[in-house]
One Martini backbone bead per residue (centre of mass of N, CA, C, O) as a GRO file, in nm:
protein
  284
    1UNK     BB    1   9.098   9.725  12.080
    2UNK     BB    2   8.944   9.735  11.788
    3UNK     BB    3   8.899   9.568  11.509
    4UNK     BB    4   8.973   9.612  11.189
    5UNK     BB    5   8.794   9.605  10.896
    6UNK     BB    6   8.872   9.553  10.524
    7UNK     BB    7   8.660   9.693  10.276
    8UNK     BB    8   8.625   9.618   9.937
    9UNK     BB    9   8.631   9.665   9.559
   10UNK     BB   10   8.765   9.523   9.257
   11UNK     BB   11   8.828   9.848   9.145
   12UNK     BB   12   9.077   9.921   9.316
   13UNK     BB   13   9.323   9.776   9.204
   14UNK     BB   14   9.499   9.565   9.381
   15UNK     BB   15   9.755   9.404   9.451
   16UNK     BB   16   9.775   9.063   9.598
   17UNK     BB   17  10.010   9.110   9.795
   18UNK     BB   18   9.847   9.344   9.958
   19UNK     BB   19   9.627   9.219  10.019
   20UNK     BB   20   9.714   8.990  10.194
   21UNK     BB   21   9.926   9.204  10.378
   22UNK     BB   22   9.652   9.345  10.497
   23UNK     BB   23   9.386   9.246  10.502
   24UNK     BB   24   9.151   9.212  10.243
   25UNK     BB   25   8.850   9.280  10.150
   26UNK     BB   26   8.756   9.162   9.807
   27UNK     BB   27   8.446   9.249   9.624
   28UNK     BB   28   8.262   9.112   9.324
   29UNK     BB   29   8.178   9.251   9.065
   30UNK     BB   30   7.939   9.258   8.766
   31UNK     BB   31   7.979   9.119   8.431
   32UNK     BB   32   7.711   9.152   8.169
   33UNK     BB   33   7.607   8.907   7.906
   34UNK     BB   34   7.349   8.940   7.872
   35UNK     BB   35   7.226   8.657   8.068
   36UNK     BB   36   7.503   8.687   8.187
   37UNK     BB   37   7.708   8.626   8.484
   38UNK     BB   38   7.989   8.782   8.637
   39UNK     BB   39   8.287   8.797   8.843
   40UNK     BB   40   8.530   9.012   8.892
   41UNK     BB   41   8.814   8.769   8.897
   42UNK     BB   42   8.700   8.527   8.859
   43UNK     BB   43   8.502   8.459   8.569
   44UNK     BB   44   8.667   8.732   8.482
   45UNK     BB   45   8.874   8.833   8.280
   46UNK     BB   46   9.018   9.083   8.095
   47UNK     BB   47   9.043   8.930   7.851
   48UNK     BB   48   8.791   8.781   7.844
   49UNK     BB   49   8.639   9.007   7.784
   50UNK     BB   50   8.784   9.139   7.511
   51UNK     BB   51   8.670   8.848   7.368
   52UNK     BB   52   8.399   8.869   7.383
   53UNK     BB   53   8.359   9.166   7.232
   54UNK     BB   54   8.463   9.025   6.959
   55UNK     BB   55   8.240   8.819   6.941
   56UNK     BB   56   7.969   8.977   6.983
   57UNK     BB   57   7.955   9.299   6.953
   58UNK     BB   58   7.972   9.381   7.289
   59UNK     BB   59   7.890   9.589   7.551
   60UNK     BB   60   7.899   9.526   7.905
   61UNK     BB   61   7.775   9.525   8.170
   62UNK     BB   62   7.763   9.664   8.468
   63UNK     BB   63   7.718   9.556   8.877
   64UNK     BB   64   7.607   9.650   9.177
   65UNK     BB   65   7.585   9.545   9.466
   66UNK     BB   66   7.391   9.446   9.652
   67UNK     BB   67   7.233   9.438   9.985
   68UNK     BB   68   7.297   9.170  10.082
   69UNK     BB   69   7.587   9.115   9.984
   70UNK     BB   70   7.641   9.282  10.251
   71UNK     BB   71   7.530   9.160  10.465
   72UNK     BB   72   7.614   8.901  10.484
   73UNK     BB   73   7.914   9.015  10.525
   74UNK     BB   74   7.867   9.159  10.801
   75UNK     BB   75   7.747   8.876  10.926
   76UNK     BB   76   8.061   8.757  11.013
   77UNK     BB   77   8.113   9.004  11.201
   78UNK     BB   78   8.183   9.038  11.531
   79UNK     BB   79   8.031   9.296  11.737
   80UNK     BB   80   8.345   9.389  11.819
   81UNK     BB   81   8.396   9.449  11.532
   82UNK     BB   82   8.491   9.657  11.269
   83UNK     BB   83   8.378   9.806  10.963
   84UNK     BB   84   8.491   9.896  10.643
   85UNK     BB   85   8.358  10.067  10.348
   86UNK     BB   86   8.518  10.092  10.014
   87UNK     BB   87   8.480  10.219   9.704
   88UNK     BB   88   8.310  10.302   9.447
   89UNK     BB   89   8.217  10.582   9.364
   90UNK     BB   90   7.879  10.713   9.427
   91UNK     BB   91   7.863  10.811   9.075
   92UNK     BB   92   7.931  10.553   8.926
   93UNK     BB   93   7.771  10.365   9.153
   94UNK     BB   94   7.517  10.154   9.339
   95UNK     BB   95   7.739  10.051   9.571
   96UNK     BB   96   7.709  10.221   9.810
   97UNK     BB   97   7.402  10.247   9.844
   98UNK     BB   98   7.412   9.962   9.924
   99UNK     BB   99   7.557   9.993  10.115
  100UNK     BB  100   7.417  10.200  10.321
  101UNK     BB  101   7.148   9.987  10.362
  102UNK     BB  102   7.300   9.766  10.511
  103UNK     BB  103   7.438   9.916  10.751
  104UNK     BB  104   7.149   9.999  10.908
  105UNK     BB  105   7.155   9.676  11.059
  106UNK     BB  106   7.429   9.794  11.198
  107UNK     BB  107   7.691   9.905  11.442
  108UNK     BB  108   8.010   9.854  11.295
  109UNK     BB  109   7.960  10.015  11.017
  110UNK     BB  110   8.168  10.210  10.767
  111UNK     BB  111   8.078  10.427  10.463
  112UNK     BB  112   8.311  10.528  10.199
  113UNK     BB  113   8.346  10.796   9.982
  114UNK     BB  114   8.613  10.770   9.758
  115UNK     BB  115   8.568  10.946   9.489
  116UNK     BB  116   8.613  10.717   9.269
  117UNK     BB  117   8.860  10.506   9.086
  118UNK     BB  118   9.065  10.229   9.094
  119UNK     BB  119   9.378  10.343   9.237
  120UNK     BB  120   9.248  10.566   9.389
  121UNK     BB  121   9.135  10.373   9.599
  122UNK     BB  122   9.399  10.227   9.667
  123UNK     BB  123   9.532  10.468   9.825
  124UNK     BB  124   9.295  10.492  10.044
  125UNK     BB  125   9.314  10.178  10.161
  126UNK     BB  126   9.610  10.202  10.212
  127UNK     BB  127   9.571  10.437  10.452
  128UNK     BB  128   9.414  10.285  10.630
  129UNK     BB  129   9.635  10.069  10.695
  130UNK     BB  130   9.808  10.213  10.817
  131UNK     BB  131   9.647  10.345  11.041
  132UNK     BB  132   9.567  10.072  11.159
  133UNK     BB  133   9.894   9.981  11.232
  134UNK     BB  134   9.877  10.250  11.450
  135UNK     BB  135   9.605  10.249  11.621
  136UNK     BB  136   9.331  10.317  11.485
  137UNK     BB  137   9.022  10.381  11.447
  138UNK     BB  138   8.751  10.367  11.278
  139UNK     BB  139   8.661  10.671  11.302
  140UNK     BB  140   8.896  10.780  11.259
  141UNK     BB  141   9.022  10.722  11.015
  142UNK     BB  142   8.756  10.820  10.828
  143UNK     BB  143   8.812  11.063  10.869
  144UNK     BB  144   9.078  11.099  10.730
  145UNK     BB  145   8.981  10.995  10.467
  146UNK     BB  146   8.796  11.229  10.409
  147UNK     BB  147   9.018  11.431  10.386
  148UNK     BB  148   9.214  11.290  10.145
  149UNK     BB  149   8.998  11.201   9.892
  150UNK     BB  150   9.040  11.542   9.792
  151UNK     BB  151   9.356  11.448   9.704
  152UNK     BB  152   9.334  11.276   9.484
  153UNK     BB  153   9.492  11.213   9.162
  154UNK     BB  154   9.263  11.105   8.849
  155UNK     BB  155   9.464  10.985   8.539
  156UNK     BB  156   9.374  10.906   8.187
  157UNK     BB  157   9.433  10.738   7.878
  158UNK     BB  158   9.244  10.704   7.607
  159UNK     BB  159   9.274  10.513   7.311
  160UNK     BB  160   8.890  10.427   7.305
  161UNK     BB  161   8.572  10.608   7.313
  162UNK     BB  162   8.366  10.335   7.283
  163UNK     BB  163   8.333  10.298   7.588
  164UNK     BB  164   8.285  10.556   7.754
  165UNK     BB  165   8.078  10.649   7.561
  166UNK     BB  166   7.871  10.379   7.618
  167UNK     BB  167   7.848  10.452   7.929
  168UNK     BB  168   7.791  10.721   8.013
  169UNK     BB  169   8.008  10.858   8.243
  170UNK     BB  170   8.117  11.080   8.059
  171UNK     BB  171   8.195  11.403   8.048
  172UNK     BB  172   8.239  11.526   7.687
  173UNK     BB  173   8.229  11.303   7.456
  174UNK     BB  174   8.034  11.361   7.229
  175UNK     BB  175   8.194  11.611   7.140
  176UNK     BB  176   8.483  11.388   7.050
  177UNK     BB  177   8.379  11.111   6.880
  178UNK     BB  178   8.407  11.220   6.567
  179UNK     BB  179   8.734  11.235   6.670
  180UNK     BB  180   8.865  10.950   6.778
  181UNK     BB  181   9.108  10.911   6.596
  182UNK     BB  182   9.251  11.214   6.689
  183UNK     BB  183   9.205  11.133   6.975
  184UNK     BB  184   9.353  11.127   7.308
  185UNK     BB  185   9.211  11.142   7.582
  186UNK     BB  186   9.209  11.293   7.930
  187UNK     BB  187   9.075  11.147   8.215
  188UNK     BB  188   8.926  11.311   8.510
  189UNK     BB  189   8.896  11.331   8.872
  190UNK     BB  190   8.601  11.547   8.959
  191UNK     BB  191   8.413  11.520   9.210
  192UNK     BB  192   8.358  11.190   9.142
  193UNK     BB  193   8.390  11.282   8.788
  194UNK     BB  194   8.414  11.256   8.441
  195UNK     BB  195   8.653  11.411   8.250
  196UNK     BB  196   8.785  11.621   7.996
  197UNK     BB  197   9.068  11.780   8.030
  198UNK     BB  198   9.231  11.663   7.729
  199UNK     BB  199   9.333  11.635   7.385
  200UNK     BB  200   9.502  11.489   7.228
  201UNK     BB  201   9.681  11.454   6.930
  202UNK     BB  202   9.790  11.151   6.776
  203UNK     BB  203   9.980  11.035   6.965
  204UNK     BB  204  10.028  10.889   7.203
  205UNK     BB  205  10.219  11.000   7.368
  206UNK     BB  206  10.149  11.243   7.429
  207UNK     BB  207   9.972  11.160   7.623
  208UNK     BB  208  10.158  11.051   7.844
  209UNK     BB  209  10.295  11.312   7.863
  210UNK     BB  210  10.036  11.450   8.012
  211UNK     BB  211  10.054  11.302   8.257
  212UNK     BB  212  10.310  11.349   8.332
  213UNK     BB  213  10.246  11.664   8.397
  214UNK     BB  214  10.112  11.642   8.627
  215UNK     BB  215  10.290  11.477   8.829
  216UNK     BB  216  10.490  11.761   8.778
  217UNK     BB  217  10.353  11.980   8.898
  218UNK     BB  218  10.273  11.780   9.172
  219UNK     BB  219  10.599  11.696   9.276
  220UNK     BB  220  10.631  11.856   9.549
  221UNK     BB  221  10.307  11.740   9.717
  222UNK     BB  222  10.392  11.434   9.688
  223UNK     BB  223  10.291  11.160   9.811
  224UNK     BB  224  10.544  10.897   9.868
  225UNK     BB  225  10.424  10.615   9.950
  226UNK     BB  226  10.195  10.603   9.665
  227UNK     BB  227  10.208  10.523   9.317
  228UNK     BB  228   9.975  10.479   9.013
  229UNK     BB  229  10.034  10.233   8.752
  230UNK     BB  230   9.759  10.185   8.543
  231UNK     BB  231   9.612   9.908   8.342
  232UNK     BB  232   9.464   9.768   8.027
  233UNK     BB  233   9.706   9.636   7.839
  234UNK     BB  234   9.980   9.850   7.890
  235UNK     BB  235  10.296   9.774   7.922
  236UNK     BB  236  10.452   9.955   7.730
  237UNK     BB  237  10.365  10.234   7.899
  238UNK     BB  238  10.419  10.140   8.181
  239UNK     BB  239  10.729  10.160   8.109
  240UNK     BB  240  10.748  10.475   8.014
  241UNK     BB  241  10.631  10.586   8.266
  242UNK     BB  242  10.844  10.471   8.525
  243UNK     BB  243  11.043  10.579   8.406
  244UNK     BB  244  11.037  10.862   8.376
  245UNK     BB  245  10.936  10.897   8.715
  246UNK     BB  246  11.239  10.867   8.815
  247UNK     BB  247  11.395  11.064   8.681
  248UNK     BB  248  11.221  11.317   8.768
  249UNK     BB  249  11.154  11.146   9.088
  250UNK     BB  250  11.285  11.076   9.318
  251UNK     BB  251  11.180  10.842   9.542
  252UNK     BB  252  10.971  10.668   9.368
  253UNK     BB  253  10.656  10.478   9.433
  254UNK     BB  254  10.589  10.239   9.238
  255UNK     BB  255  10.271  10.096   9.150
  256UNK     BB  256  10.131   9.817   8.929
  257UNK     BB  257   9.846   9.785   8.780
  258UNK     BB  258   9.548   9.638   8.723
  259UNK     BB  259   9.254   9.634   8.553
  260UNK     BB  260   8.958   9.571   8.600
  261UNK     BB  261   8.706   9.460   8.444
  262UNK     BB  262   8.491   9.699   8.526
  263UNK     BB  263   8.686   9.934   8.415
  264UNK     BB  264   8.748   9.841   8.138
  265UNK     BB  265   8.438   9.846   8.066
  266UNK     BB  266   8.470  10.168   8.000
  267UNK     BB  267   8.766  10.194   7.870
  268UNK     BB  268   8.955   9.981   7.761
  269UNK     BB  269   9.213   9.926   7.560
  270UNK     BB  270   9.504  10.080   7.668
  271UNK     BB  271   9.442  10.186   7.923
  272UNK     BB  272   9.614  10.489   8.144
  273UNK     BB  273   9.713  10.568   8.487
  274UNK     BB  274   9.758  10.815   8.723
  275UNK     BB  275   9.764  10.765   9.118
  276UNK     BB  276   9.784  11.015   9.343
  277UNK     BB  277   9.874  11.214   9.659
  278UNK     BB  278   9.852  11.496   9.799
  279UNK     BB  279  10.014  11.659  10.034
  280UNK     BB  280   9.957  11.652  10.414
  281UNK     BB  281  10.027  11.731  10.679
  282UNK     BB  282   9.734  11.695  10.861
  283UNK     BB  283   9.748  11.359  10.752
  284UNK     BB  284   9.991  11.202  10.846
   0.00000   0.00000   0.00000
């Protein structure tokens, strides 16, 4: 059997625990404030970035790896062992296309559009380390991840609508920029690009209960592997949203991650998100 090695990007979000004991390999996303460029979580944490963003007034543009330095990591495994690479969805950022480019000079990569982004990626990243402990080939796996990854459901809460709105990567801020001061919008990923699906007035608190009105709709067909509460500095939120999904979810798989830099950098601080798999037997 070949060895089958497991390469995402940044974005995914996954705590440092889970990357050491699955070994996986994750490759840093670009940071730019004027003509500096920073690593996302090498040379620039999330603190650190908010920090500059206040010192500048300005926010810092993200940057998609070039397909150079996919060839370079790709050219480090032995042509006997396969290689995946799955990162942020292609519809997010120029990093898939730029892998998809590199890949066509080997012939043991294999490039999955996760049409995600944050620890909906780390789901699916997630479940493939399944896979591979189980013993299926990178072919298998990827079929296998194609049929999950529209099951994936990525829903966050926005504190400030100033980040996502100059980002131009979500439908339908514009029209409610304008009253971002009294809506706390609920943005879902739908088709790999990013909606306003709900609109909540008033305190944030409502906003996290929209969220989780989400995973108790679809807690019946919940895949209990794990729950992902992921956020940008909102500790406080991410502790009431997990006490709620125990008591209401039995036997509920949470694990609470951090927004990388390049996510904070579209979101702003105070974003929070669950994101869960619909169950289906099929994928099992």
């Amino acid at each position: 059997m070949r060895k089958v090695n497991i390469i995402t990007d940044c974005t995914s979000d996954l705590i440092p625990e889970l990357i050491e004991k699955y070994e996986i390999r994750v490759l840093p996303l670009y940071i730019n404030f004027g003509d500096k460029s920073y690593r996302d979580g090498i040379d620039l944490s999330t603190e650190e970035l908010y920090k500059m963003v206040d010192q500048y007034k300005t926010l810092p543009k993200s940057a998609a790896l070039p397909p150079q330095v996919f060839r370079d990591t790709f050219a480090e495994y032995p042509d006997d062992e396969d290689i995946i690479f799955m990162g942020i969805g292609k519809k997010f950022s120029g990093t898939y296309q730029n892998a998809i480019l590199a890949s066509q000079d080997f012939t043991n990569v294999y490039v999955v559009d996760s049409a995600n982004l944050s620890s909906g990626i780390g789901l699916l990243i997630l479940k493939m380390c399944k896979f591979r402990e189980e013993g299926l080939s990178a072919k298998e796996i990827v079929e296998k991840i194609n049929v999950i990854a529209p099951k994936v459901r990525t829903q966050f809460s926005i504190n400030t609508l100033t980040y996502l709105h100059m980002g131009g990567r979500c439908s339908g801020t514009s029209r409610i920029f304008g009253t971002m001061l009294k809506i706390k919008p609920i943005i879902k990923v739908v088709d790999g690009e990013m909606i306003v699906a709900k609109k909540p007035h008033g305190k944030y608190i409502k906003a996290l209960d929209a969220l989780l009105d989400y995973i108790y709709d679809d807690k019946v067909n919940l895949d209990m592997d794990y729950v992902m509460v992921t956020h940008s500095l909102a500790d406080e939120d991410a502790i009431y949203l997990k006490k709620e999904l125990r008591e209401h979810i039995p036997g509920i798989n949470i694990l609470e991650t951090r927004a990388s830099g390049v996510i904070s950098t579209h979101c702003g601080p105070r974003t929070i998100g669950i994101s869960y798999i619909v169950d289906d037997e099929s994928v099992k």
